[in-house]
PDB file of N, CA, C and O in Angstrom:
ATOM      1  N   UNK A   1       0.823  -1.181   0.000  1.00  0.00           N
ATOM      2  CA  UNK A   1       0.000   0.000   0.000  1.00  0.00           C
ATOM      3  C   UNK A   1       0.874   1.254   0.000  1.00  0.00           C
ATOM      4  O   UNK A   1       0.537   2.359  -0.425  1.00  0.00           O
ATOM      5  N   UNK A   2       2.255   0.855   0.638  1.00  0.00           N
ATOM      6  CA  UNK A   2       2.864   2.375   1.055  1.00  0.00           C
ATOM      7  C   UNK A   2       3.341   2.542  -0.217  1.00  0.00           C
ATOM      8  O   UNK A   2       3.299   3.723  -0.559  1.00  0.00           O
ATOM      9  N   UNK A   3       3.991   1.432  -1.445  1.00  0.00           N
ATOM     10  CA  UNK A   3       4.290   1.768  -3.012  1.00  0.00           C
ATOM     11  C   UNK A   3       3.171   2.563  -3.815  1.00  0.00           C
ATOM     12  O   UNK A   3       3.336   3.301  -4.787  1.00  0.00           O
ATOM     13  N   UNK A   4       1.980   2.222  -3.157  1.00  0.00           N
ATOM     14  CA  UNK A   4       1.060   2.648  -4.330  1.00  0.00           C
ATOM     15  C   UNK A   4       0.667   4.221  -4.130  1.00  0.00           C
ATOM     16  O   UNK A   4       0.329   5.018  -5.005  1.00  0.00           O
ATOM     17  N   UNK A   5       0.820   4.455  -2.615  1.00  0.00           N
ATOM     18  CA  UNK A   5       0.556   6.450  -2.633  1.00  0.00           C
ATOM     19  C   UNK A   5       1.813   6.574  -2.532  1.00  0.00           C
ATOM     20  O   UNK A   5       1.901   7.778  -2.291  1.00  0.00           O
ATOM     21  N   UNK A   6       3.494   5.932  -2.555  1.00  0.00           N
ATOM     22  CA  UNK A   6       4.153   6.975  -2.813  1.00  0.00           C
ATOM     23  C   UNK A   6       4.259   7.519  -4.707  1.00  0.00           C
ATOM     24  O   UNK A   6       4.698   8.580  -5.151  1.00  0.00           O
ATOM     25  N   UNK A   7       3.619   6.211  -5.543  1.00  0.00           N
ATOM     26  CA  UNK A   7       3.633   6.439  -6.764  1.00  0.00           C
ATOM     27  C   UNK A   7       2.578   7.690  -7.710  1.00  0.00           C
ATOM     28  O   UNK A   7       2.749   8.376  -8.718  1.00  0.00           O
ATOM     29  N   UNK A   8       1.016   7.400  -6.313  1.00  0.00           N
ATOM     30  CA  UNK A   8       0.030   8.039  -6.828  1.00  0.00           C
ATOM     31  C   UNK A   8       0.715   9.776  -6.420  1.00  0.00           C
ATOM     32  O   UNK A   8       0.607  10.741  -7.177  1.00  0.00           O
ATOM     33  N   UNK A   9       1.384   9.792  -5.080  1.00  0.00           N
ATOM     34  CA  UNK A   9       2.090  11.031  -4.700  1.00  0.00           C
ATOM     35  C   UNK A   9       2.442  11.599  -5.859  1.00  0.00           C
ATOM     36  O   UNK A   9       1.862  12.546  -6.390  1.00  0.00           O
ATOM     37  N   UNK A  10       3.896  10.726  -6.477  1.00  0.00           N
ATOM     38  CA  UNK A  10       4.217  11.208  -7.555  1.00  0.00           C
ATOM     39  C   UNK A  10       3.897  12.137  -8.298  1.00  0.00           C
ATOM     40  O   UNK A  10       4.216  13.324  -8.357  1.00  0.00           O
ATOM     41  N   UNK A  11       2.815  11.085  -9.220  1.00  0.00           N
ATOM     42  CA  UNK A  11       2.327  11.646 -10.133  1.00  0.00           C
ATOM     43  C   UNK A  11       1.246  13.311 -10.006  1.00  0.00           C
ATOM     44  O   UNK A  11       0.961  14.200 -10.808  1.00  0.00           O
ATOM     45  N   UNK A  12       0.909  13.022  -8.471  1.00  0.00           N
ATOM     46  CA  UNK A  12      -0.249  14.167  -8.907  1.00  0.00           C
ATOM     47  C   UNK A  12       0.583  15.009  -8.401  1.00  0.00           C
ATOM     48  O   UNK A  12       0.471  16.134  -8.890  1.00  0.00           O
ATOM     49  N   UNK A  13       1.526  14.875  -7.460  1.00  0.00           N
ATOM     50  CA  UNK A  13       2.557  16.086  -7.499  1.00  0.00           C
ATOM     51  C   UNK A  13       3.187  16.898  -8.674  1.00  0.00           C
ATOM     52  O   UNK A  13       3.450  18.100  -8.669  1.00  0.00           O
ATOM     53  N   UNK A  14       3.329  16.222  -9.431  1.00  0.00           N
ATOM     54  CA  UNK A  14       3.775  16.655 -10.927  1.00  0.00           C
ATOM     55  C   UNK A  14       2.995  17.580 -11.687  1.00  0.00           C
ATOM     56  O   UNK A  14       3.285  18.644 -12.235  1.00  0.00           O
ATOM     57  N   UNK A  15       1.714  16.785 -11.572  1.00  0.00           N
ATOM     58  CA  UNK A  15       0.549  17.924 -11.660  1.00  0.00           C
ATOM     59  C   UNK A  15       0.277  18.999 -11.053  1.00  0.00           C
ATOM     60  O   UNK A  15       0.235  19.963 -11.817  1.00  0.00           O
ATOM     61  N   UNK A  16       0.045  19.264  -9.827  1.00  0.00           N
ATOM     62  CA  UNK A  16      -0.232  20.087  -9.044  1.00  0.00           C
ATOM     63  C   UNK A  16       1.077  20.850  -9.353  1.00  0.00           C
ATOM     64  O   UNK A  16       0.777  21.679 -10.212  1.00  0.00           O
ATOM     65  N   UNK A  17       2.211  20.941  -9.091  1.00  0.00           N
ATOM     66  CA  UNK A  17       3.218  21.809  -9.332  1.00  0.00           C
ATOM     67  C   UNK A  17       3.141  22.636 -11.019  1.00  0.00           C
ATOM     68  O   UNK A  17       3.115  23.846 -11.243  1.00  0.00           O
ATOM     69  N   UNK A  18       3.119  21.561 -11.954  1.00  0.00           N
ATOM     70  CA  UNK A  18       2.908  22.514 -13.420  1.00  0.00           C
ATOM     71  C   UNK A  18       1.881  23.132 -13.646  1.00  0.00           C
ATOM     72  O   UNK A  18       1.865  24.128 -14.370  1.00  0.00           O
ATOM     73  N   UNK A  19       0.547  22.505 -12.895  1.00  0.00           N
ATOM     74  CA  UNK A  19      -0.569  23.578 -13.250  1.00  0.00           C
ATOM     75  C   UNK A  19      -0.254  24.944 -11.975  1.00  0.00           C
ATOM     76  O   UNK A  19      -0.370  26.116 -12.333  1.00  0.00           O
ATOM     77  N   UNK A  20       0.124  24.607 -10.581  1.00  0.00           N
ATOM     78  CA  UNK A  20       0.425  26.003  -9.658  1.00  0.00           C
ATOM     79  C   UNK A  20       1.657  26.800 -10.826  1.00  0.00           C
ATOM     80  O   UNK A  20       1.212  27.692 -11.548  1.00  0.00           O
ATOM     81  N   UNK A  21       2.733  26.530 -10.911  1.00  0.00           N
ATOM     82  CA  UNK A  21       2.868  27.289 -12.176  1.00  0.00           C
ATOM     83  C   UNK A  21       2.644  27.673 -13.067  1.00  0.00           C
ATOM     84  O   UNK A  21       3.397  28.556 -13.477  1.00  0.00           O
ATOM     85  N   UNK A  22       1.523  27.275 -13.894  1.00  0.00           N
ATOM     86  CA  UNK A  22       1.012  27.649 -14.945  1.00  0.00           C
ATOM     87  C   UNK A  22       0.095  28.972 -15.120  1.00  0.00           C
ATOM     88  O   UNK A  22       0.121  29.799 -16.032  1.00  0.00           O
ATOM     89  N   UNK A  23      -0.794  28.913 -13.868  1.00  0.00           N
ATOM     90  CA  UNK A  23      -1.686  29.809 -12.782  1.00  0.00           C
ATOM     91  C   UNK A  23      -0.833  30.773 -12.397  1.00  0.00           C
ATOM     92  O   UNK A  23      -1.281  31.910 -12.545  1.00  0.00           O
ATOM     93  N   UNK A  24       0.287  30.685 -11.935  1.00  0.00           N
ATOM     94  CA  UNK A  24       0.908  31.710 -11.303  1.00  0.00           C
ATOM     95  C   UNK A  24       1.422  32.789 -12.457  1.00  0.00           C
ATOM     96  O   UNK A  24       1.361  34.018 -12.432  1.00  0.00           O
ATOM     97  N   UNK A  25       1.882  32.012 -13.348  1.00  0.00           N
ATOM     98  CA  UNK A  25       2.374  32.990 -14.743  1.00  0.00           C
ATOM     99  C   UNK A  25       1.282  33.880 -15.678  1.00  0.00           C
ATOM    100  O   UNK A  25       1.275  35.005 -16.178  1.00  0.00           O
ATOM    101  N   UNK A  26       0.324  32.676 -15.622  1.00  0.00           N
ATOM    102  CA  UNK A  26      -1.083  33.497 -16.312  1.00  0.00           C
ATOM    103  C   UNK A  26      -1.643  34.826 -15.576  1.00  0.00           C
ATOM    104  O   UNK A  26      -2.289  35.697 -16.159  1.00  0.00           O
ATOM    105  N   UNK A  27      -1.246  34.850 -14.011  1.00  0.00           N
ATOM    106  CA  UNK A  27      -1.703  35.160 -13.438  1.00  0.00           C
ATOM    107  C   UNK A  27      -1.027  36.955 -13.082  1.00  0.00           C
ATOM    108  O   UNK A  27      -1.660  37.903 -12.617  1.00  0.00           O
ATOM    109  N   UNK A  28       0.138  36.913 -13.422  1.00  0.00           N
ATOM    110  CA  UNK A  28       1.468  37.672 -13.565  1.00  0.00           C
ATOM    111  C   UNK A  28       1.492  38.128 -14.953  1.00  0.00           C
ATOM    112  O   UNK A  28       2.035  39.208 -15.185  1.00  0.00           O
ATOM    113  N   UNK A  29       1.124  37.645 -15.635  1.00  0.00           N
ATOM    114  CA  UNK A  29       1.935  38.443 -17.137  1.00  0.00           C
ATOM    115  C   UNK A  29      -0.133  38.258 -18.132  1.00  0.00           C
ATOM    116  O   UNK A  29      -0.458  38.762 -19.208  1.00  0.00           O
ATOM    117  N   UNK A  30      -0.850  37.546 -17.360  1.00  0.00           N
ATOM    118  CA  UNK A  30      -2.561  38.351 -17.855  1.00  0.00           C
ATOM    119  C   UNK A  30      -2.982  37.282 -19.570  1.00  0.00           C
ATOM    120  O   UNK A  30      -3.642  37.572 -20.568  1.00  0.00           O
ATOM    121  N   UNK A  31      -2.179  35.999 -19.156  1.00  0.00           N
ATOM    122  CA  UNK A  31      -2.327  35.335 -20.682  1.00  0.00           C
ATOM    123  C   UNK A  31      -3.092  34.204 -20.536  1.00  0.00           C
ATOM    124  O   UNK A  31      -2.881  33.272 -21.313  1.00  0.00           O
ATOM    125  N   UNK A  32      -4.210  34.072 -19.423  1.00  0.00           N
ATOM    126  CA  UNK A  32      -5.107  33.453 -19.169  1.00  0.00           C
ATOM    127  C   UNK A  32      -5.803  32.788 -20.431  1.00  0.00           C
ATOM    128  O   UNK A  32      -6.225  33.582 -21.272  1.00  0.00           O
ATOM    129  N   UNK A  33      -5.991  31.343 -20.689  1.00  0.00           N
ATOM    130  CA  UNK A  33      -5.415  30.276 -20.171  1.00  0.00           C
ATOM    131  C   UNK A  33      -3.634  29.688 -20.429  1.00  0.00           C
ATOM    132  O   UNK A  33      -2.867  29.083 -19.679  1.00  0.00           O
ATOM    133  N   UNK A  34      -3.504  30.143 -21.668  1.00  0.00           N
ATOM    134  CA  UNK A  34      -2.342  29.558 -21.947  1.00  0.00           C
ATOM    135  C   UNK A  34      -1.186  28.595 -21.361  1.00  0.00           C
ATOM    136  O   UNK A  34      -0.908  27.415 -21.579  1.00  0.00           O
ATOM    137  N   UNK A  35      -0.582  29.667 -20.461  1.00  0.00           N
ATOM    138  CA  UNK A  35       0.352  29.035 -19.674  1.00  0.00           C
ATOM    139  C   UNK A  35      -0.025  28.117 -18.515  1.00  0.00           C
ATOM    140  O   UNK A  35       0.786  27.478 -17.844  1.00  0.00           O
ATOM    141  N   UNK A  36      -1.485  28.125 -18.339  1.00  0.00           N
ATOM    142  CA  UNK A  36      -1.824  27.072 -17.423  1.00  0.00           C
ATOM    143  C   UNK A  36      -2.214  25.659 -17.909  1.00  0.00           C
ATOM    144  O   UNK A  36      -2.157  24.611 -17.265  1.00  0.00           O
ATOM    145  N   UNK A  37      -2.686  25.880 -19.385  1.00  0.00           N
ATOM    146  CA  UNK A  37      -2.775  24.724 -19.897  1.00  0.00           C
ATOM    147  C   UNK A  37      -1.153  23.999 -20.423  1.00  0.00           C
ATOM    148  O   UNK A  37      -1.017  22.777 -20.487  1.00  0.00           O
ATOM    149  N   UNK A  38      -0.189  24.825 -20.713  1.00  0.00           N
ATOM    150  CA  UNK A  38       0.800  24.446 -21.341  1.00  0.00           C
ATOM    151  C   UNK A  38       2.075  23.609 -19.801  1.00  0.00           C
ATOM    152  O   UNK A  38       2.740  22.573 -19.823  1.00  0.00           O
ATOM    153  N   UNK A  39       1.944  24.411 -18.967  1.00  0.00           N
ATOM    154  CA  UNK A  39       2.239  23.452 -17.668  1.00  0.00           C
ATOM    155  C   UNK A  39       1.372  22.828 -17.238  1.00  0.00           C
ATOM    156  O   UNK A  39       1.873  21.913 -16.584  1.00  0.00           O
ATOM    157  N   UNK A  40       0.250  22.777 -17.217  1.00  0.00           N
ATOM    158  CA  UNK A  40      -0.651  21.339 -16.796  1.00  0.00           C
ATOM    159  C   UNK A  40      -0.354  20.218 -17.232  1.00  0.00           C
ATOM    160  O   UNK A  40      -0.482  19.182 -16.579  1.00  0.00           O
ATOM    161  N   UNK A  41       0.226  20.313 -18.783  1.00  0.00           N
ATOM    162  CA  UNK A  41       0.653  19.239 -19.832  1.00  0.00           C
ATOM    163  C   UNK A  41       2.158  18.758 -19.220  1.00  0.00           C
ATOM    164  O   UNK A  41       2.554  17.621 -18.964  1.00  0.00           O
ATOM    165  N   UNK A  42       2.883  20.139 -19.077  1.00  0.00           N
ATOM    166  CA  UNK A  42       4.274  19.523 -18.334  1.00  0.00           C
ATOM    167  C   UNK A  42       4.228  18.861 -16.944  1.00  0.00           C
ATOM    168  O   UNK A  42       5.142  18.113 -16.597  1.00  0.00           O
ATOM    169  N   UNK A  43       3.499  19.042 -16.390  1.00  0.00           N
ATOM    170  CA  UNK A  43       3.203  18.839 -15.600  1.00  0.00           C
ATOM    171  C   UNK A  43       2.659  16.873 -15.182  1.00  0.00           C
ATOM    172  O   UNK A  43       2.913  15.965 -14.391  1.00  0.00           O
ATOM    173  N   UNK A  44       1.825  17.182 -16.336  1.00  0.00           N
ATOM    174  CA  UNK A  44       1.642  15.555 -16.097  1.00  0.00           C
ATOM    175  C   UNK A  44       2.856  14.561 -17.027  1.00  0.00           C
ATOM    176  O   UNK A  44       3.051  13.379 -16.744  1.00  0.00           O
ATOM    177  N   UNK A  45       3.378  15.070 -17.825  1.00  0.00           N
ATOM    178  CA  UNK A  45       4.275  14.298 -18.409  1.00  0.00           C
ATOM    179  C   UNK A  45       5.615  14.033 -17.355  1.00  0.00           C
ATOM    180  O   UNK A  45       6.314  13.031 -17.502  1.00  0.00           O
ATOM    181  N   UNK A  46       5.865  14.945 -16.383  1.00  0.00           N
ATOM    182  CA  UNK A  46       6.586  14.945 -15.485  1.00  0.00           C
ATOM    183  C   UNK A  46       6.351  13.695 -13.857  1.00  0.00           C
ATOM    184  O   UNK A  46       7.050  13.054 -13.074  1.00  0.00           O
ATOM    185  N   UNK A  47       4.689  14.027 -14.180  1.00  0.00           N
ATOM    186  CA  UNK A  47       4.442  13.016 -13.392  1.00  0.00           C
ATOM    187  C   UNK A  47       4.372  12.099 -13.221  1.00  0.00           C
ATOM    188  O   UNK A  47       4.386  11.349 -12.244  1.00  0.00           O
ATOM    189  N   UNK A  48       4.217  12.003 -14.954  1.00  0.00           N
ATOM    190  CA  UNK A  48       4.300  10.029 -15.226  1.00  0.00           C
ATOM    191  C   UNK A  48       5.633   9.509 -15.684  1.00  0.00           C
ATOM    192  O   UNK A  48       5.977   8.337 -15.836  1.00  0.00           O
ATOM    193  N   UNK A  49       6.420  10.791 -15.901  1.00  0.00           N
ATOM    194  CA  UNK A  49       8.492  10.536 -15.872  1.00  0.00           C
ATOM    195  C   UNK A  49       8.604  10.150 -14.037  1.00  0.00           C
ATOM    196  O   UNK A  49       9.650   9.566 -13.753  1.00  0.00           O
ATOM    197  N   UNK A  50       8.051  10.309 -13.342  1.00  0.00           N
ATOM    198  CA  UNK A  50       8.544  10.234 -11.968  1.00  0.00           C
ATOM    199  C   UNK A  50       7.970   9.050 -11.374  1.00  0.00           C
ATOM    200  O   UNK A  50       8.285   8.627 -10.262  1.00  0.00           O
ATOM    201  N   UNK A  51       7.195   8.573 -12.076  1.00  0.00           N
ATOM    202  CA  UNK A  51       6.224   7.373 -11.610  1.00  0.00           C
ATOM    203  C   UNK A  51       7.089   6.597 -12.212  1.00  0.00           C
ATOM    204  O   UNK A  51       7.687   5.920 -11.375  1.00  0.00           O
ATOM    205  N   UNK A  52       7.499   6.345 -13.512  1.00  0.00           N
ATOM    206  CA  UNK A  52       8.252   5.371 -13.885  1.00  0.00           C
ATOM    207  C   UNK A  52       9.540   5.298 -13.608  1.00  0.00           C
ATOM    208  O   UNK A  52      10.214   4.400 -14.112  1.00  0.00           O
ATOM    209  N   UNK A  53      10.131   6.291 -12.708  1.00  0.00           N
ATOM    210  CA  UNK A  53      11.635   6.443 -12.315  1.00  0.00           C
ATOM    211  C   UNK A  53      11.618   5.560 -10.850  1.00  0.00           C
ATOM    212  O   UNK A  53      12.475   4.754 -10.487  1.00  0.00           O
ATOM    213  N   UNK A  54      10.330   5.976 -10.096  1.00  0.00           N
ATOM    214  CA  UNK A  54      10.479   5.202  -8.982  1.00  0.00           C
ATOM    215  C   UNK A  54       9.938   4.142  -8.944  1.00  0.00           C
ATOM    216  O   UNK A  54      10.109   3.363  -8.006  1.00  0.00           O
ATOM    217  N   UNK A  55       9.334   3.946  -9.744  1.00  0.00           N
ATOM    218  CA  UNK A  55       8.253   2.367 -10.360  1.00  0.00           C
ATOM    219  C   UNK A  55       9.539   1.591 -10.889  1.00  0.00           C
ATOM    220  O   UNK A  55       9.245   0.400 -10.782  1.00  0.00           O
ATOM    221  N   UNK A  56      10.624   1.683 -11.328  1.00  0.00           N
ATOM    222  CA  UNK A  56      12.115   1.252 -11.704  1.00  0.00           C
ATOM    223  C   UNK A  56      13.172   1.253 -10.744  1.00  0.00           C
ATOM    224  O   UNK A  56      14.174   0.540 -10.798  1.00  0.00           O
ATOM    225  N   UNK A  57      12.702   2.684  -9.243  1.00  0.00           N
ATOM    226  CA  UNK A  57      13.544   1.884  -8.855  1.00  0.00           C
ATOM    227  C   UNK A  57      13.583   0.662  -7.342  1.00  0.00           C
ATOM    228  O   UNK A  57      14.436   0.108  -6.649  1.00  0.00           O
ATOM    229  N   UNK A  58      11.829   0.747  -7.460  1.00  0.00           N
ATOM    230  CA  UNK A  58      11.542  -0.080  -6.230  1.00  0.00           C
ATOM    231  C   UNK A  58      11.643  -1.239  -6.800  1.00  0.00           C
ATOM    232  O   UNK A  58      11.706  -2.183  -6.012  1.00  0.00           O
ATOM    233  N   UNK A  59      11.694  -1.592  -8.390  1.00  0.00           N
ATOM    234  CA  UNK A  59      11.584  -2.828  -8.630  1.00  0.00           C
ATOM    235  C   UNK A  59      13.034  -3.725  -8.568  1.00  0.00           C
ATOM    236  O   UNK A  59      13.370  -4.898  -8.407  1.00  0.00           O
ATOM    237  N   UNK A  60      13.625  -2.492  -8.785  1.00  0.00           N
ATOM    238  CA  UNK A  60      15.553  -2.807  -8.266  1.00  0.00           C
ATOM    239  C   UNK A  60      15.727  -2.922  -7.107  1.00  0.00           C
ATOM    240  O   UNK A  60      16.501  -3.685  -6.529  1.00  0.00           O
ATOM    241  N   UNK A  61      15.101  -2.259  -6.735  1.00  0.00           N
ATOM    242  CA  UNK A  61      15.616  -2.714  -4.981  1.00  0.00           C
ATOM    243  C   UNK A  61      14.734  -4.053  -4.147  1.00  0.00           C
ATOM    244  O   UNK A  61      14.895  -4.240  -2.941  1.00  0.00           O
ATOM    245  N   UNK A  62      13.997  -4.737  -4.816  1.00  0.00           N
ATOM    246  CA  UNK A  62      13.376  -5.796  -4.753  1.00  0.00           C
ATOM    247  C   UNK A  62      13.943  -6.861  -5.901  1.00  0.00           C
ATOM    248  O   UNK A  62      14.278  -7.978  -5.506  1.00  0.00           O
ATOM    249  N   UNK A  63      13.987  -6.736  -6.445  1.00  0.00           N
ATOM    250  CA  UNK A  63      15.264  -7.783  -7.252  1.00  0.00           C
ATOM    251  C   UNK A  63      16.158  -7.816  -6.105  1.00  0.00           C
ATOM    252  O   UNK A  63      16.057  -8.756  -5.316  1.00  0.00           O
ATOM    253  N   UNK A  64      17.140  -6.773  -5.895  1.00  0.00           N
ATOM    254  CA  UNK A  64      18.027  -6.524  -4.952  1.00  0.00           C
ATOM    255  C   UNK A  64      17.985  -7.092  -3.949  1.00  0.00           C
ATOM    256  O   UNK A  64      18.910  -7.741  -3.460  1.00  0.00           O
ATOM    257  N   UNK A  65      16.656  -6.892  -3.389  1.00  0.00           N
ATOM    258  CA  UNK A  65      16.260  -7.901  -1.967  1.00  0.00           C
ATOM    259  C   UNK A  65      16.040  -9.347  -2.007  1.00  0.00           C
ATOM    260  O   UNK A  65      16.160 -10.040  -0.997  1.00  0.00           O
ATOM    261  N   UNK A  66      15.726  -9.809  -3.137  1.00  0.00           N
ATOM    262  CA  UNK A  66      15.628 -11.200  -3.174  1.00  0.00           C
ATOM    263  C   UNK A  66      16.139 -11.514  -3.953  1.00  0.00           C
ATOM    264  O   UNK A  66      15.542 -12.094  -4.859  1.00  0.00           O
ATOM    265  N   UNK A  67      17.405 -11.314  -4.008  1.00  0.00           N
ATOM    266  CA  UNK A  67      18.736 -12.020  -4.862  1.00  0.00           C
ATOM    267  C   UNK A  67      19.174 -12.268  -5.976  1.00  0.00           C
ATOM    268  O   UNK A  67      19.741 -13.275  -6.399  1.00  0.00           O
ATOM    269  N   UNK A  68      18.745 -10.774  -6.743  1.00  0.00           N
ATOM    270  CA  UNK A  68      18.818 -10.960  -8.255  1.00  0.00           C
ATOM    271  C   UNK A  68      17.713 -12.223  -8.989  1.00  0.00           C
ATOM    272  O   UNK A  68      16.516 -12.458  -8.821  1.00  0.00           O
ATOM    273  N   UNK A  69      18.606 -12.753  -9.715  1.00  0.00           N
ATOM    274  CA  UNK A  69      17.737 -13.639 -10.979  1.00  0.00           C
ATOM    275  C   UNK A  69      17.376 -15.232 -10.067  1.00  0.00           C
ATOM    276  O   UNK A  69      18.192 -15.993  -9.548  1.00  0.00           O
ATOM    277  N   UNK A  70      16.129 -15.328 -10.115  1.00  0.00           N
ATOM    278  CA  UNK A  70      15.254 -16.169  -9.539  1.00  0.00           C
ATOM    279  C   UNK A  70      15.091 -17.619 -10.309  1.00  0.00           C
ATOM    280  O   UNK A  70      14.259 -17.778 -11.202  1.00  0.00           O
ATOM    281  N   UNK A  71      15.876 -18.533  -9.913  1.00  0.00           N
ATOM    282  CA  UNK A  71      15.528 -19.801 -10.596  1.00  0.00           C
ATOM    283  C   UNK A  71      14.129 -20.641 -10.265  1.00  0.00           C
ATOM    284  O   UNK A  71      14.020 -21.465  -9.357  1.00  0.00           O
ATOM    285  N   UNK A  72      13.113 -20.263 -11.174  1.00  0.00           N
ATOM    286  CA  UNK A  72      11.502 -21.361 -11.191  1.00  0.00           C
ATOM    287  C   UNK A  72      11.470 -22.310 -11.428  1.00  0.00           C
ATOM    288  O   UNK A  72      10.398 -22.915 -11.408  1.00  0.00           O
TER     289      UNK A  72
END
């Protein structure tokens, strides 16, 4: 359970950070929507780069834990 919200963390962190930036710039320079849609997008592509970085590396460190390559 604790893999699956630190992954869901991840991802919506990714989100939440490119769209709070996106908002903040629109919000500053008056180019409503633009830049909130254009980091919302970075935003999730970032999130699902971070999901698969740590989705790669819990799966290494579980290989790792049970002794590399597994004879069935």
């Amino acid at each position: 359970m604790g893999i699956a919200f630190r992954l869901v963390t991840e991802l919506v962190a990714g989100v939440f950070v490119g769209a709070a930036i996106g908002w903040v710039l629109d919000s500053w320079l008056g180019t409503r929507p633009w830049f909130l849609l254009v980091f919302f997008f970075i935003g999730v592509a970032a999130g699902i780069l971070n999901v698969y970085r740590a989705a790669r590396q819990i799966t290494a460190a579980a290989e790792r834990d049970a002794g590399g390559d597994q004879q069935g």
